[in-house]
C-alpha positions, 0 to 999 in steps of 0.5 A: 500500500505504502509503494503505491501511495509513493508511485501516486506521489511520485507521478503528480510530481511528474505531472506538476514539473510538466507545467512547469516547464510548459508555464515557463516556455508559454511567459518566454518563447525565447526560451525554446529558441536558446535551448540549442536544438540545432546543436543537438540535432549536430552532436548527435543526430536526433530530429528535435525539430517539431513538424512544420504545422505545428510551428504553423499553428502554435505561437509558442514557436514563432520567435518573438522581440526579445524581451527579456534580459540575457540574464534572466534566460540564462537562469531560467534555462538553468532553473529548466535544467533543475526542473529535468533533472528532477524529472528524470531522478523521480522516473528512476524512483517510480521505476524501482518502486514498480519492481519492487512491488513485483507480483504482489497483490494489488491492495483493496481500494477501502485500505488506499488514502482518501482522494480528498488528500490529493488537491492540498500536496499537489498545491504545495507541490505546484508552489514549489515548482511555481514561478515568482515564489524565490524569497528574494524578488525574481522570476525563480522558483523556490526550488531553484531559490539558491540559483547564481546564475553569477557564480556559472558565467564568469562577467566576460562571458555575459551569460554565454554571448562570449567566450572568456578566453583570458584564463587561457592565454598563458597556455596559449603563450606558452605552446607558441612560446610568444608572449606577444600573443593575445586573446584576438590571436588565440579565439582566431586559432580556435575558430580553425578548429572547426576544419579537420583540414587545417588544425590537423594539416597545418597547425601552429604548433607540432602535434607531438609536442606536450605544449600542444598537448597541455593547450589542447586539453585546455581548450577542450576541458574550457569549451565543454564546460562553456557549451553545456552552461551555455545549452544547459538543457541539453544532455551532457551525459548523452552528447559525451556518449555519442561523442565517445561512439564517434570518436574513431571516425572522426578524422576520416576525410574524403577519398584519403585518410589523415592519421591524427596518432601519426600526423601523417596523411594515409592512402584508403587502401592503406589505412587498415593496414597501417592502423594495425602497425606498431608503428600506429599502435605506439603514437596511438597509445602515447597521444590517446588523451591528446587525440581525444581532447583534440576531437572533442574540441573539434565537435564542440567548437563546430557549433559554438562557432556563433559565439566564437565569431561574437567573441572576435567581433568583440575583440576587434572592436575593444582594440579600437576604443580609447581607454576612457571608452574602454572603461565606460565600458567596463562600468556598464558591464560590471554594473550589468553584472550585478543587477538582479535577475529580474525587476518590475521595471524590465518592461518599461525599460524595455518600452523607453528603449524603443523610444530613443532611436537616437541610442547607438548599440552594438552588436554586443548590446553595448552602447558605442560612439556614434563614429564606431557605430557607422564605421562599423556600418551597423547603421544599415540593416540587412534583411533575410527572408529565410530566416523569417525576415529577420534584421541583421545590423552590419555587413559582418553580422549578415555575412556571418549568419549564412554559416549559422545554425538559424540559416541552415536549418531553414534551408534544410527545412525548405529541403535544401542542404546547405553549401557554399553555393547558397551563401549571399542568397536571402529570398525563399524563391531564388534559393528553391530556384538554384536548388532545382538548378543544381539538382539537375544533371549536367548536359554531357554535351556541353562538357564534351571537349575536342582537339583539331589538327592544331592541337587546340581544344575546343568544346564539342559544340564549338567545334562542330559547328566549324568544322560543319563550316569548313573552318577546321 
């Protein structure tokens, strides 16, 4: 009788974390939007997106001005994390509590707890889980009243707009062994890793040497942790595993194989045999922690390349700023920094900000000098069709975004897979257009090539009709 009053409880807990969640992702669509599903979708392969209709029908999935502060998000989306972690944790407990009943007898209904009990622990159940019930004013719940969302993201990362590399620039320093270099230098580097052909092919440093080593682990160790604080919602134990899985395929690259273990290129016909060489076998099992902190680096830096670029943009643009500028902006950071999650007055900000159209911002959210404003050419907006119509501010911004994971997965949801040969194209029409084009098989004709007596080559087609002139 106990275990089954358990599993009854257990279940309304299911039940009150399901609202939840639903409640917070009904106040702030926002929410659905930085969950990182794309990512997941590119770490491990699941269809996360919902069907088309659906999108269609429910508002939730339109995406919204954003209203809320990069903050409040960002602890919402770690209070979100909580919320799942109980859920999974209370399944595990409701499937104990079922075997252990076994084949037991079920219980008379006389001898169960009176239903009348039910609505007064759902209700304290549902407060603990309920927004806006944090002692201190915020948009928390009780169950997540100890939250700082300060003490996950450091002040340079601006709750997961940037990554803080400065942690990281004595390790970088050190394998180049230039103390010239900086933090512009090192998040440059880190964005090459995102192509297997140029940090595997030609790196910086040699991949033997255990300054590359400590560098690579370093990095790796930093962006992991920076990925899942950044997507908290997404699942660190089940990315590791796929990764894990994956990790021996993934220097494979296309008609030849590059061995990472002996940095050193590798035929197809070959590699089976070479992979079963002492040789092979000695680098592998000297740089196995090497080779696998290289590879995990590799997948995580592929999808946070939006906040590599963001973190180099920003670099760039603070070497241009006075040290008085520089300052200011410093201030306002560390003001940001230190103000609450959330207060009565975030709307009406909100409202005075869209009355002031004189304000100049930058791609960062931080006001700028007007001269830094129009240098930087943020004055004029470029549209995007595919991607909803959305507005980016800059040439830099816009050329960004066709290498992003919003403009990829539109165009995979329009059916058509992304490629270079589809960058700079903003209209639904033109992109379907070239897409039918490229999906059309070439006419053999027109590649056909001939050689008169001269030796000159010619194009079948050309060269048909002179010679049907008499000119050949």
């Amino acid at each position: 009788m106990t275990t089954l009053e358990d599993v009854r409880g257990l279940c309304e807990d299911l039940e009150v974390i399901e609202e939840a969640v639903a409640a917070r992702f009904g106040r702030n669509p926002q929410l659905y939007y930085a969950s990182g599903l794309p990512q997941l979708e590119a770490l491990c392969g699941y269809k996360t997106r919902p069907r088309d209709k659906l999108i269609r029908d429910n508002s939730v999935y339109r995406e919204p001005r954003a209203r809320q502060g990069r903050k409040q998000v960002a602890a919402q989306l770690l209070e979100l994390r909580l919320f799942l972690d109980d859920y999974y944790k209370k399944q595990r407990e409701i499937a104990m509590k079922v075997k252990e009943l076994g084949h037991a007898p079920v219980p008379k209904l006389s001898t169960l707890q009176s239903v009348t009990s039910i609505p007064s622990s759902v209700q304290d159940k549902r407060e603990e889980y309920a927004m806006f019930t944090a002692p201190q004013p915020s948009v928390l719940s009780k169950r997540a009243a100890d939250l700082d969302v300060n003490k996950v993201f450091s002040r340079e990362e601006q709750y997961g707009a940037y990554l803080d590399l400065g942690p990281l620039l004595g390790a970088w320093q050190s394998a180049l062994r230039s103390p010239e270099s900086g933090v512009l230098s090192l998040a440059t580097h880190l964005q090459a890793f995102t192509d297997p052909e140029t940090f595997l092919r030609r790196p910086v440093v040699d991949r033997k040497s255990p300054r590359y080593a400590r560098l690579v682990k370093e990095l790796a160790q930093y962006t992991q942790a920076f990925f899942h604080r950044r997507y908290p919602l997404i699942d660190r134990t089940v990315v590791e595993s796929r990764l894990q899985r994956d990790f021996q395929a993934g220097y494979e690259s296309s008609g030849k194989r590059f061995c990472p273990a002996c940095s050193k290129p590798v035929a197809a016909s070959v590699f089976e045999a070479h992979s079963r060489g002492k040789p092979h076998q000695k680098h592998q099992n000297k740089h196995a922690e090497m080779l696998r902190h290289e590879y995990w680096l590799h997948r995580y830096v592929s999808q946070l390349q939006e906040e590599i670029s963001a973190t180099i943009a920003l670099l760039e643009r603070r070497q241009a700023l006075t040290p008085q500028e520089r300052a200011t902006e410093l201030a306002e950071l560390d003001k940001t920094y230190r103000e609450p999650i959330y207060t009565p007055q975030d709307e009406e900000e909100e409202v005075q900000e869209e009355q002031l159209p004189s304000t100049h911002v930058g791609p960062d959210g931080i006001p700028i000098p007007f001269w830094l404003y129009k240098l930087q050419g943020l004055d004029v907006s470029y549209p995007c069709e595919i991607c909803g119509n959305a507005q980016y501010q800059g040439r830099r911004a816009f050329d960004r975004h066709f290498s992003g994971p919003r403009h990829q997965l539109r165009l995979r949801c329009l059916g058509i897979e992304p490629s270079p040969a589809f960058r700079g194209i903003t209209a639904i029409d033109d992109a379907l257009s070239l897409a039918k084009r490229t999906a059309q098989p070439q006419d053999s004709a027109l590649s056909a090539q001939a050689e008169d007596r001269s030796g000159n080559v010619l194009a079948q087609a050309d060269y048909d009709d002179l010679r049907r002139q008499g000119l050949l």
